[in-house]
C-alpha positions in Angstrom: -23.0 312.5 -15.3 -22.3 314.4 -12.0 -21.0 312.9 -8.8 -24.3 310.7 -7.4 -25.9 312.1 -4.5 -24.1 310.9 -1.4 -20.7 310.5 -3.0 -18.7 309.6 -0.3 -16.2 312.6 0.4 -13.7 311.4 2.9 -10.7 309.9 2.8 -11.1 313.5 0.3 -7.8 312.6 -1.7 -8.6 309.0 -2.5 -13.0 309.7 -3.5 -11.6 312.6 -5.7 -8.7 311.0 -7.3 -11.1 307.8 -7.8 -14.1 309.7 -9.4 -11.8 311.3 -12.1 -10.7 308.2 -12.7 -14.3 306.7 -13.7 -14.3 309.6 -16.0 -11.4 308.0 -18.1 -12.1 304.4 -20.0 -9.4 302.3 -19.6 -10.2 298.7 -20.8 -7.1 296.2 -21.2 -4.5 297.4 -23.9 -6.3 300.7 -24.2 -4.7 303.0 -20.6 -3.2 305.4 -22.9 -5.6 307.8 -21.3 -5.1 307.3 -18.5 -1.5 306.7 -17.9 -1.5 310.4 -19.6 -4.3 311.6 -16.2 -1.3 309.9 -14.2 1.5 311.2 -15.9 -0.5 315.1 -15.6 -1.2 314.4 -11.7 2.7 313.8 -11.0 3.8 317.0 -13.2 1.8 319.1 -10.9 2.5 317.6 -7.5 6.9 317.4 -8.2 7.0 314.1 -9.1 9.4 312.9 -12.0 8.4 309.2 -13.6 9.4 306.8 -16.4 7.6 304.5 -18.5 9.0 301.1 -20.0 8.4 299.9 -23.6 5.2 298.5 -22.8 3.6 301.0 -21.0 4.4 300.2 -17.3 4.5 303.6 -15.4 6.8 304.6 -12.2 6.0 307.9 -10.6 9.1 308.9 -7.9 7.5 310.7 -5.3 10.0 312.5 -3.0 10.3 311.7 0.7 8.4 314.1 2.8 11.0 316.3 5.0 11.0 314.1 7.9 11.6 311.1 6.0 15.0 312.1 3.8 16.8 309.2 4.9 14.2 306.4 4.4 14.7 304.1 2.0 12.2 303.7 -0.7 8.7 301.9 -0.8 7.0 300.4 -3.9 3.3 300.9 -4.3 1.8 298.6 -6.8 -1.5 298.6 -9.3 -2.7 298.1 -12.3 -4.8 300.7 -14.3 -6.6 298.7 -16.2 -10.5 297.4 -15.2 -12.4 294.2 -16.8 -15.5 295.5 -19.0 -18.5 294.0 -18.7 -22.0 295.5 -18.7 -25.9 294.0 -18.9 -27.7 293.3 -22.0 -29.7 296.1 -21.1 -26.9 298.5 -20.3 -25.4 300.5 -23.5 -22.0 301.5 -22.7 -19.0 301.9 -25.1 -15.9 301.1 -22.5 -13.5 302.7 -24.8 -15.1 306.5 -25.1 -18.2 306.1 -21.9 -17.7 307.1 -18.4 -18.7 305.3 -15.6 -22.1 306.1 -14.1 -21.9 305.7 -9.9 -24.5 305.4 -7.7 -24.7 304.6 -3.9 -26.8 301.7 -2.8 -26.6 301.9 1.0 -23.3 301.3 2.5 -22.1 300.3 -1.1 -20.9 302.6 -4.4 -21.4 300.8 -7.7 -21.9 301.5 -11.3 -24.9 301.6 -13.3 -25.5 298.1 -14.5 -21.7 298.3 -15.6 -18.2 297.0 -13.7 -17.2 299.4 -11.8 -13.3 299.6 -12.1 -12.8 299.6 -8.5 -10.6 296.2 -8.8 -7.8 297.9 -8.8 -9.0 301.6 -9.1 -8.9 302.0 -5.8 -6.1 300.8 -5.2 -4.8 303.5 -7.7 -6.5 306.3 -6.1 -4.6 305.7 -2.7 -1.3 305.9 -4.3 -1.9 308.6 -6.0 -3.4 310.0 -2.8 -0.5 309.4 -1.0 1.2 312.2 -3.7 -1.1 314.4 -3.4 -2.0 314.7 0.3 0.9 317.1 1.1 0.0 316.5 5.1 1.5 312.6 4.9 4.7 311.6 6.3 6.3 308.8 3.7 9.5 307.5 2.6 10.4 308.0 -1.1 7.8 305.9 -3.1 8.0 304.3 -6.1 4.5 303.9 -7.6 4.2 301.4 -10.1 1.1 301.5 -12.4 1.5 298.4 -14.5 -1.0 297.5 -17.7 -2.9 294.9 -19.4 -3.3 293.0 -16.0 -6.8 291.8 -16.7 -6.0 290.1 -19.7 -3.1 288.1 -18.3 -0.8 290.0 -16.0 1.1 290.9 -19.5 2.5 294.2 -18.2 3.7 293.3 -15.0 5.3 290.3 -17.3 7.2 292.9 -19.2 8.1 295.0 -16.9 11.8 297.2 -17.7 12.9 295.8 -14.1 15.6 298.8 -13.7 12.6 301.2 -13.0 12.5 299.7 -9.4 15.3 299.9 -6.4 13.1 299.3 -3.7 13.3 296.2 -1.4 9.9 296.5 0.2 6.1 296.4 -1.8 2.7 297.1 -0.7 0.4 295.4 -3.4 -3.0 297.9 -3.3 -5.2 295.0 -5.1 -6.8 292.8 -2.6 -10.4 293.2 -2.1 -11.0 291.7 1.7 -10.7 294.3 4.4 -9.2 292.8 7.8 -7.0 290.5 5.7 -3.5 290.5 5.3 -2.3 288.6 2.0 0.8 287.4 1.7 0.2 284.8 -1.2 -1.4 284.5 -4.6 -2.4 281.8 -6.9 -0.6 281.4 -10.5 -2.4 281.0 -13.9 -2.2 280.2 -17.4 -4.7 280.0 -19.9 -5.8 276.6 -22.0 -7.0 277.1 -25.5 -8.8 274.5 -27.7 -9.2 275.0 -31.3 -11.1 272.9 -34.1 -13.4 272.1 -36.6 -16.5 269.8 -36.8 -19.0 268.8 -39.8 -21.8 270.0 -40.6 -24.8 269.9 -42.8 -27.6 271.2 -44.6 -30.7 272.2 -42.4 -33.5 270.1 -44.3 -37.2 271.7 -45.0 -39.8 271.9 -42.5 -37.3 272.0 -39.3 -37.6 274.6 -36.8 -35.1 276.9 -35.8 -34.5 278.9 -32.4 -32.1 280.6 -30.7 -31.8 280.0 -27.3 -30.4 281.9 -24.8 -29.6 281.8 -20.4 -28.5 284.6 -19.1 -28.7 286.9 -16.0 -26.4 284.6 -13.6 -24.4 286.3 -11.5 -20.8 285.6 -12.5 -18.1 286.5 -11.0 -14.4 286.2 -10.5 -12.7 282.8 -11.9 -10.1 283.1 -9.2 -11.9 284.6 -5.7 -15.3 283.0 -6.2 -14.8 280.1 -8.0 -15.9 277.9 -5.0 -19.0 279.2 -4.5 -21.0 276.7 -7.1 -22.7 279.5 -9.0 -24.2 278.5 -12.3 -22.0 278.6 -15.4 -23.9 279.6 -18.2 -22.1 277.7 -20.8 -22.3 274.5 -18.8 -26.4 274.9 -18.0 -27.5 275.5 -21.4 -25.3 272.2 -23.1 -27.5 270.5 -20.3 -30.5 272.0 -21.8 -29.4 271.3 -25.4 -28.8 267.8 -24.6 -31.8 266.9 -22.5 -34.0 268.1 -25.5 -32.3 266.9 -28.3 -31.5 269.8 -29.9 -28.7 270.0 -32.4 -27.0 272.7 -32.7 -26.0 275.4 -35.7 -24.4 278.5 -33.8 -22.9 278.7 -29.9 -21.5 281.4 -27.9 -20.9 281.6 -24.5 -18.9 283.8 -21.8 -17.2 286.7 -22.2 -12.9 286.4 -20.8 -11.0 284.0 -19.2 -11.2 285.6 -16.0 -15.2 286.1 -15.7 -16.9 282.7 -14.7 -19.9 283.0 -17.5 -22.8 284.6 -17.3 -24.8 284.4 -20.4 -24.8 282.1 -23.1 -26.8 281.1 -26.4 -26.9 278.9 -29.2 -29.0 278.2 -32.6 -30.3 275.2 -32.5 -32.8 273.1 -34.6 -35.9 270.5 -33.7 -37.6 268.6 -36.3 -40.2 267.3 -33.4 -40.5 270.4 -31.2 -42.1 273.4 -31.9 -41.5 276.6 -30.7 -43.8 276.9 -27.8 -42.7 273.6 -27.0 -39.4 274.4 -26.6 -40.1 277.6 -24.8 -42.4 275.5 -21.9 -38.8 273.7 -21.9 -36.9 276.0 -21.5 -39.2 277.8 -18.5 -39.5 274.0 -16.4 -35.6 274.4 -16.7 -35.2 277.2 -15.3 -37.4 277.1 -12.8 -35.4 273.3 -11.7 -32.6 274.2 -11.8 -32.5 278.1 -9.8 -33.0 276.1 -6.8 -29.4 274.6 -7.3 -27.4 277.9 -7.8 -25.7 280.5 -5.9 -28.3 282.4 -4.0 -27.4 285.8 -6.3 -28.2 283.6 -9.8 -31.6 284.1 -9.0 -32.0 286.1 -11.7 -31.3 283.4 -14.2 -33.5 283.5 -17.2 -34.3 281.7 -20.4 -34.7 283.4 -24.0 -36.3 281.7 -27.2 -36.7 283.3 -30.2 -37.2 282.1 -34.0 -34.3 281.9 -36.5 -33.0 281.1 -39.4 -29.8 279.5 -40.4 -29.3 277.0 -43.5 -26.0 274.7 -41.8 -26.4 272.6 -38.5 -23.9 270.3 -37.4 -24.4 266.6 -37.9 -25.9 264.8 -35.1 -22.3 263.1 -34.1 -20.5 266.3 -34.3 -23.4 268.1 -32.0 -22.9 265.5 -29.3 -20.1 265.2 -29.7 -19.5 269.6 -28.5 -21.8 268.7 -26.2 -19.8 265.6 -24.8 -16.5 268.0 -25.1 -18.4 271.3 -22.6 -19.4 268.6 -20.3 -16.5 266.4 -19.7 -14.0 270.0 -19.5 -12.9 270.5 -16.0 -14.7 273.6 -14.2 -14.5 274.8 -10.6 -12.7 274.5 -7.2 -10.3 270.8 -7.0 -8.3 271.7 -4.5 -8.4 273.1 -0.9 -6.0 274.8 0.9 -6.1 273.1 4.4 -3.9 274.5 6.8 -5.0 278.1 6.0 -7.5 279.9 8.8 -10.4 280.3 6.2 -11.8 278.6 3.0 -8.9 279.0 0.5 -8.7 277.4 -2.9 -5.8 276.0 -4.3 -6.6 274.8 -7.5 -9.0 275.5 -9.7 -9.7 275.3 -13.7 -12.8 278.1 -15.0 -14.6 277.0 -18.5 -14.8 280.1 -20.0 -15.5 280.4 -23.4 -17.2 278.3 -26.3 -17.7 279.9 -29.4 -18.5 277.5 -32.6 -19.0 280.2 -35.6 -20.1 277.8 -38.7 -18.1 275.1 -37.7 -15.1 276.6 -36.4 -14.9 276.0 -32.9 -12.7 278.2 -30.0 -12.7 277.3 -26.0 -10.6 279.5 -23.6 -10.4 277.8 -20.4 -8.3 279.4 -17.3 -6.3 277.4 -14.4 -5.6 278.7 -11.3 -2.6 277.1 -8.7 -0.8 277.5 -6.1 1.8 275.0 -6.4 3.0 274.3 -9.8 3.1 270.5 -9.1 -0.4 270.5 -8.6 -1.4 271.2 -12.0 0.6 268.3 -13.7 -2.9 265.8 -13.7 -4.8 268.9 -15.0 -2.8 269.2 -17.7 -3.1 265.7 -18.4 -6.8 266.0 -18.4 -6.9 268.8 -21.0 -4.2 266.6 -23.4 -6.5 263.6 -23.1 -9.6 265.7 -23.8 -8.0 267.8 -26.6 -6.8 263.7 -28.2 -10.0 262.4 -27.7 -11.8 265.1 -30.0 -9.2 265.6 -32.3 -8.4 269.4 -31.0 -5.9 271.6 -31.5 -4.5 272.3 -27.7 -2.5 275.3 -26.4 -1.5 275.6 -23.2 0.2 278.9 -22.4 2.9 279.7 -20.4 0.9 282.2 -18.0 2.5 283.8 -14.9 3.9 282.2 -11.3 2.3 282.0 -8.3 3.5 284.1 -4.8 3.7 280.5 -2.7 2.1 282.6 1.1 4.9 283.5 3.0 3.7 284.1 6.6 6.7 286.5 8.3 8.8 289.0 7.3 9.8 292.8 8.0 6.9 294.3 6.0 4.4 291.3 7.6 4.9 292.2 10.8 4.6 296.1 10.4 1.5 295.9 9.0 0.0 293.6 11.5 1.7 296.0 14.5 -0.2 298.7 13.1 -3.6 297.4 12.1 -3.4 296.2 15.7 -2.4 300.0 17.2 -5.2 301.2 15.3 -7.7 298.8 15.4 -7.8 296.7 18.3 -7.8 293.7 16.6 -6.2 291.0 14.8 -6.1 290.8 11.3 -6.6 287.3 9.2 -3.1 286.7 7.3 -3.7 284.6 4.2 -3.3 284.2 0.6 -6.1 284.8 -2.5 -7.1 282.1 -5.5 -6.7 285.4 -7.7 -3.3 286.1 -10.2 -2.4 289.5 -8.2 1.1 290.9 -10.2 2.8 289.8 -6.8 4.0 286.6 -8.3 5.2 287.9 -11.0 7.1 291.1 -9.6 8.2 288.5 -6.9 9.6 286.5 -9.5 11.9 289.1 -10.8 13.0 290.9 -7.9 13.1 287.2 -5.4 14.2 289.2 -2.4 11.4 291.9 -2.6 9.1 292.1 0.8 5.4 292.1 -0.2 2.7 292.4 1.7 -1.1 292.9 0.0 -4.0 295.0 1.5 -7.0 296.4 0.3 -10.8 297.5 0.8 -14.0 295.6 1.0 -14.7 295.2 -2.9 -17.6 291.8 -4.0 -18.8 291.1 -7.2 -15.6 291.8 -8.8 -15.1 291.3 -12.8 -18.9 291.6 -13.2 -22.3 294.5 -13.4 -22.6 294.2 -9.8 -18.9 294.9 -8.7 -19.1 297.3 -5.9 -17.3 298.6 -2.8 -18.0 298.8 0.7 -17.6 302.4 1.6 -16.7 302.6 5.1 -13.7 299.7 4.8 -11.9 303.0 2.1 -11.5 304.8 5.3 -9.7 302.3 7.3 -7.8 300.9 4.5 -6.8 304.5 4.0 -5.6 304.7 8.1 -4.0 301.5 7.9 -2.2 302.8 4.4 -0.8 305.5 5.7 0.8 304.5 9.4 1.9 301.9 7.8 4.0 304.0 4.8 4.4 306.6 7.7 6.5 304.1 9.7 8.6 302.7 7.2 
């Protein structure tokens, strides 16, 4: 597929550079490609780089000629994108492109994620190389990989690559804000097995499904009470007395989910029965969602299956998805805007026969806070006799509101813009914690475009806010 009509076209160096790069899949584990596009774009612009054992990427870009004596910046992303599509939507992430379109102010993929979290972010650096017009201190661009799955390259990362002593972090997603602090993470996985039995004759089988919710980020919009899919249709199972034979719901730990289904069984209710159920469901419950789960629907359709699980195993899943933590627990209160500081995303339940798998995902600023979490999740995993692991996951960047690199960049968003800019921290796992963690006395500051919907079919980015981001990028590098 072409460039959509109305491709934006300026900042030139950043559109360009970003389009090629929604030509190349790169899923989580799977950048080989394009670190190689990288790797190709710094051989032709005089730019040497190195690559750690897991696939972290530094490009050294020289100083332009009037910067010789500047010490060197770090630029940081990661090249990897969260792949998620519709059920209508056919797309193979590891061979497909991404299909753009423009929707007003906004350019978005077709029914797909759109990579821009942290393309973009990606497409300025790499702008920064190519523009030969810029004025910049040696940079350092790191490229880092697997983020999306856990921040495991960043993690790894060969730390002798890097000699510079200040970062700009390219993977925020609120233009006019300054970030200067991110949450931690790690994941919590449940694992075990319940009983089942034989399906006797004459009961009726369906598989029912909710799906079209909005989603989201676990991190940035966990505290906006949209609907999680796994959580509404236990509800539904329970209210109905439906026992259940197969479940699957959500998609990764760091998508809050959108779709889920189950086989269940009725010996009382028939199918169109169930269906009428189903749609008075619905229809109760869109009322009490995020204003963009409005397309929330309901799916029956007939099955077979020859295993359900006993009645005290079904309630008992059922008692186990509504008891597990999900959403916002703690506020930050000093900071200027709503700001999360704890948080716990239920996002996966998966019972395949009888084997059952949850994937939850907790989200901190302070790692004291999470001690009564973690409590919860023991006493939960003890009460239904579940295998728990709780992984180590990655620190938090605790918001650090002044230093050199702080005050630049609020000096020239000010020159440029007339205006103050919010300084705050983001309920997301940006690498800056970790990176922070092995180089303590590194100066980081985070900026980035207007990007919503992140980590789901309807991620998209504000157009005009690349232009500004782009100005504020480079007076910043340009003063350094």
């Amino acid at each position: 597929m072409s460039r959509p009509q109305n491709y934006p076209s300026q900042p030139e160096h950043i559109w360009n550079i970003f389009y090629e790069l929604t030509r190349i899949p790169r899923p989580s584990g799977k950048e080989e490609a394009v670190l190689n596009y990288i790797k190709e774009l710094a051989k032709n612009n005089n730019s040497s780089w190195k690559e750690d054992k897991k696939g972290n990427l530094v490009v050294y870009v020289p100083a332009s000629s009037d910067n010789k004596n500047s010490k060197p910046l770090l630029l940081q992303n990661h090249v990897d994108m969260v792949c998620d599509n519709t059920p209508d939507r056919k797309i193979d992430f590891e061979t497909d492109p991404i299909d753009l379109k423009v929707e007003g102010e906004w350019l978005l993929a077709d029914r797909t994620t759109l990579g821009a979290d942290n393309g973009i972010g990606c497409a300025a650096a790499l702008a920064l190389m190519t523009d030969k017009s810029l004025s910049h201190p040696p940079l350092e661009l790191l490229f880092t990989v697997e983020e999306e799955t856990g921040l495991h390259g960043a993690t790894a990362l060969d730390t002798s690559l890097i000699s510079a002593e200040k970062m700009l972090n390219l993977d925020t997603e609120d233009w006019g804000m300054i970030f200067v602090g991110c949450a931690g993470g790690f994941g919590v996985r449940m694992n075990g097995s319940l009983s089942s039995e034989s399906v006797p004759a004459n009961t009726n089988i369906f598989e029912v499904e909710i799906k079209g919710l909005r989603g989201g980020h676990s991190g940035i919009d966990i505290h906006l009470q949209q609907g999680n899919a796994i959580q509404l249709l236990a509800t539904f199972i329970s209210e109905n007395n439906l026992r259940i034979s197969h479940f699957d719901g959500g998609k990764a730990h760091n998508i809050i989910p959108r779709d889920a289904k189950a086989i269940v069984t009725s010996e009382t209710l028939n199918f169109e029965e169930v269906q009428s159920l189903l749609n008075n469901y619905i229809d109760i419950i869109r009322n009490t969602l995020h204003p963009e789960d409005e397309k929330i629907s309901g799916l029956i359709k007939k099955e077979n299956t020859s295993a359900q699980l006993t009645e005290e195993s079904s309630l008992k899943l059922l008692s186990l998805i509504h008891t597990l933590p999900h959403g916002a627990h703690k506020y930050d209160t000093e900071a200027e805007s709503v700001l999360v500081s704890q948080s716990s995303n239920l996002a996966e339940v998966k019972l395949n026969s009888n084997e059952l798998k949850i994937l939850s995902s907790v989200r901190f600023f302070d790692p004291i806070d999470t001690k009564k979490i973690k409590q919860t999740y023991q006493l939960i995993a003890s009460t239904h006799n579940l295998e728990l692991n709780m992984e180590s996951g990655y620190p938090s960047w605790k918001p650090v509101y002044k230093g050199e690199m702080l005050n630049l960049v609020i000096k020239k968003y000010k020159e440029i813009f007339g205006l103050d800019p919010e300084i705050t921290a983001i309920h997301a796992g940006l690498e800056c914690g970790v990176i922070k963690d092995k180089f303590p006395n590194l100066d980081i500051v985070s900026i980035g475009p207007n990007v919503r919907s992140a980590h789901t079919p309807r991620e998209r980015i504000e157009i005009k806010t690349v232009e500004s981001f782009w100005k504020l990028l480079i007076e910043t590098v340009k003063s350094l």
